[in-house]
N, C-alpha and C positions, 0 to 999 in steps of 0.2 A: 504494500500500500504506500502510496507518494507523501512524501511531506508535504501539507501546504504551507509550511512556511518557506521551505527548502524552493518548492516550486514559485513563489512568490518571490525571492530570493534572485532566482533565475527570472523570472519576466521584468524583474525589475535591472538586472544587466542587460536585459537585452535592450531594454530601452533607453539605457545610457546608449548604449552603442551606436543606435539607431539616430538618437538626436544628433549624437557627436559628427556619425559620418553624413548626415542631414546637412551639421554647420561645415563641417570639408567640403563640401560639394561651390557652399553659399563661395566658399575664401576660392575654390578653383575660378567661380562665375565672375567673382570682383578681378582676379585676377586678368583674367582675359578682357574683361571690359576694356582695365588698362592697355594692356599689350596691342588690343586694337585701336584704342584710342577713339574707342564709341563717343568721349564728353570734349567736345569739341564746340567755339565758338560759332555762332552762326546758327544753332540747331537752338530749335524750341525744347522746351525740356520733356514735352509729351514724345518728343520723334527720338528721343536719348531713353527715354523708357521702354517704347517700344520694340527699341533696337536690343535691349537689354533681356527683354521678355521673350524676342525673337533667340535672342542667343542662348538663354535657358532654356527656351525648347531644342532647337539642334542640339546644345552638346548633353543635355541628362533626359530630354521626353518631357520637361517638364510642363504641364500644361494649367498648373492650378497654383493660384497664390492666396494665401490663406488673411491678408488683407489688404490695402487699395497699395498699389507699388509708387513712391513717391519718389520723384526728381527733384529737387530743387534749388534754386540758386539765384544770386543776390539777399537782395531782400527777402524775398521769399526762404531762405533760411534762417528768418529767425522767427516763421512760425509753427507753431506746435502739430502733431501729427493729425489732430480733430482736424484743422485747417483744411479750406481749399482754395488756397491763391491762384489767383489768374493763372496761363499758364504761358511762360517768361522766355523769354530768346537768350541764352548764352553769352555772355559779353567775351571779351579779349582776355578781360584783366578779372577773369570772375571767378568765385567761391560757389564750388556745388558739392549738394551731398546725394548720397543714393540710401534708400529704406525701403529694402525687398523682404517677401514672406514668401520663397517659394519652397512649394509641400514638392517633396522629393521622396517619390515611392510610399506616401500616405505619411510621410515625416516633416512637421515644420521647419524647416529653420526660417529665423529672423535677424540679419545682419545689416548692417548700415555704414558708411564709407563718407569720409569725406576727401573732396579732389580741387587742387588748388591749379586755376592756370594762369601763369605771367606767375609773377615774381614780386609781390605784396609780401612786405615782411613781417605785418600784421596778421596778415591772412595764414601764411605757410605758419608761425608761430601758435596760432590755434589750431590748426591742423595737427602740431608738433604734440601738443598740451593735450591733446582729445584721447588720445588711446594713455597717455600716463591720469590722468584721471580717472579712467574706469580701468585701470591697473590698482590704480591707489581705494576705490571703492572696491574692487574684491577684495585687495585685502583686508580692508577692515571687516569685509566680510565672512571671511576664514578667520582672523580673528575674535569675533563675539557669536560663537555658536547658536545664545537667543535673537539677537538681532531682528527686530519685529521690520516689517516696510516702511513704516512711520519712520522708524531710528535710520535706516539704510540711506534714504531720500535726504532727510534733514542732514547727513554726514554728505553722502553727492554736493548737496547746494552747499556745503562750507567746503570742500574741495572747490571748486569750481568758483569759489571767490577767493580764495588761497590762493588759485593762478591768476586770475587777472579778471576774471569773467563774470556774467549772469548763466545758472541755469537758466533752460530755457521751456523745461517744460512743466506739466502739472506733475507727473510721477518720471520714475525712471528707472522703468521695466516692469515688465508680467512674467506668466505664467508660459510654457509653450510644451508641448506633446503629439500628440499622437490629431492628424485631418480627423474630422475638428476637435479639437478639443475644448474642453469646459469652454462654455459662453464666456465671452470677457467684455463685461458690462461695466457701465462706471455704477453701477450700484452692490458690482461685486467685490465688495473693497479686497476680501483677501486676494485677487486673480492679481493687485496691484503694488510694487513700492511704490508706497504714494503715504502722504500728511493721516490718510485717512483710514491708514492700513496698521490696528494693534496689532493684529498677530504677530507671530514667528514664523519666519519665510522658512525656514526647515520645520519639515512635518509631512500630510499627506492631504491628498486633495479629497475633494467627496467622494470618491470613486476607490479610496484605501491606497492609490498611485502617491509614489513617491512626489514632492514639488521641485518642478525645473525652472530656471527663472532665468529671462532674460535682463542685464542692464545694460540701460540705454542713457546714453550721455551727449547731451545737446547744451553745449556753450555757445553763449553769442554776446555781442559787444551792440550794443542797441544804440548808440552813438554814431559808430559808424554804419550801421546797419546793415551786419553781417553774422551770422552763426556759422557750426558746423555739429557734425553728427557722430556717432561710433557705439556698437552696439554689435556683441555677441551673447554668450551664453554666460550664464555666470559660474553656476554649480554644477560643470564639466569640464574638463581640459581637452582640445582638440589633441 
């Protein structure tokens, strides 16, 4: 007779695995975007989406994104993911970010990128600052084992003004799993790091499933009127 712990145990590796090689795929897609140099002046940022979407299908099948795939740049980065700004042409000297959700093989992943073009030394310097801030927020997150989303979010927004910056968003990061997973509503406060989130973000979700969490880290300089983005997994190592 099977353990159902043993076997719980097991489904719950598999499902690291599965998200982990979920977010590989996302880091192969970004990768390529570069090397082709899809983000380019001149392009609307809907036909840089497009083109991104088109290339997630050729290189994985991928045909479903688990929520709206955003582009955007200038100004329009430095509003929040609710947002839906015009939609914006590419400058020379311009600041864009990318925030895709493509389900790969019934697997979320959620990644986000930011790409600087010309040579703004404000601009590449928060580009620089984005991935060591949510470097510096998993640690603290490996460091405080209870760590509720409320505390998570509150330490981001005091990182993120320790480098120079505003966060930029309401929370920063959710929940991610298995097409589809748990609804993510804003009245689902635990799906969220967010002000409005007691719990402890380790634990398990309705369903008995271990919780996976995305953070997402959006600084922006509201002065000059620019952000950027960065956002993988938190609680897996690729």
């Amino acid at each position: 007779m099977s353990n159902p712990l043993k076997q719980s145990a097991a489904d719950e590796a598999a499902r690291a695995r599965n998200l982990v090689a979920a977010e590989r795929k996302a880091v192969e897609l970004f990768d390529e975007v570069t090397r082709r140099g899809l983000i380019k002046p001149g392009l609307p940022e809907s036909a840089v989406s497009d083109q991104v979407r088109d290339l997630a299908a050729d290189l994985f099948g991928t045909k479903k994104h688990w929520h709206k795939r955003i582009v955007r740049s200038g100004e329009n980065t430095l509003e929040p993911y609710k947002a839906n700004p015009p939609d914006r042409v590419i400058g020379e000297d311009d600041i864009v970010f990318l925030d895709f959700g493509p389900v790969f093989e019934e697997w979320e992943a959620d990644f986000g990128r930011t790409y600087v073009l010309g040579d703004d030394p404000v601009k590449l310097q928060l580009t620089a600052d984005l991935p060591e801030v949510w470097a510096a927020g998993r640690a603290y997150f490996e460091d405080h084992p209870d760590v509720t989303g409320a505390e998570l979010y509150a330490q981001v927004c005091r990182l993120a003004e320790d480098a120079g910056w505003e966060f930029g968003g309401p929370h920063s990061g959710h929940l991610v799993g298995e097409f589809p997973h748990e609804l993510i509503d804003a009245d689902l406060v635990n799906s969220y790091i967010a002000p409005s989130n007691p719990n402890r973000l380790r634990g398990r979700d309705d369903a008995g499933r271990d919780c996976h969490w995305i953070l997402e880290i959006h600084l922006v300089d509201r002065q000059r009127g620019f952000g950027g983005f960065f956002e993988q997994l938190l609680t897996l190592s690729r």
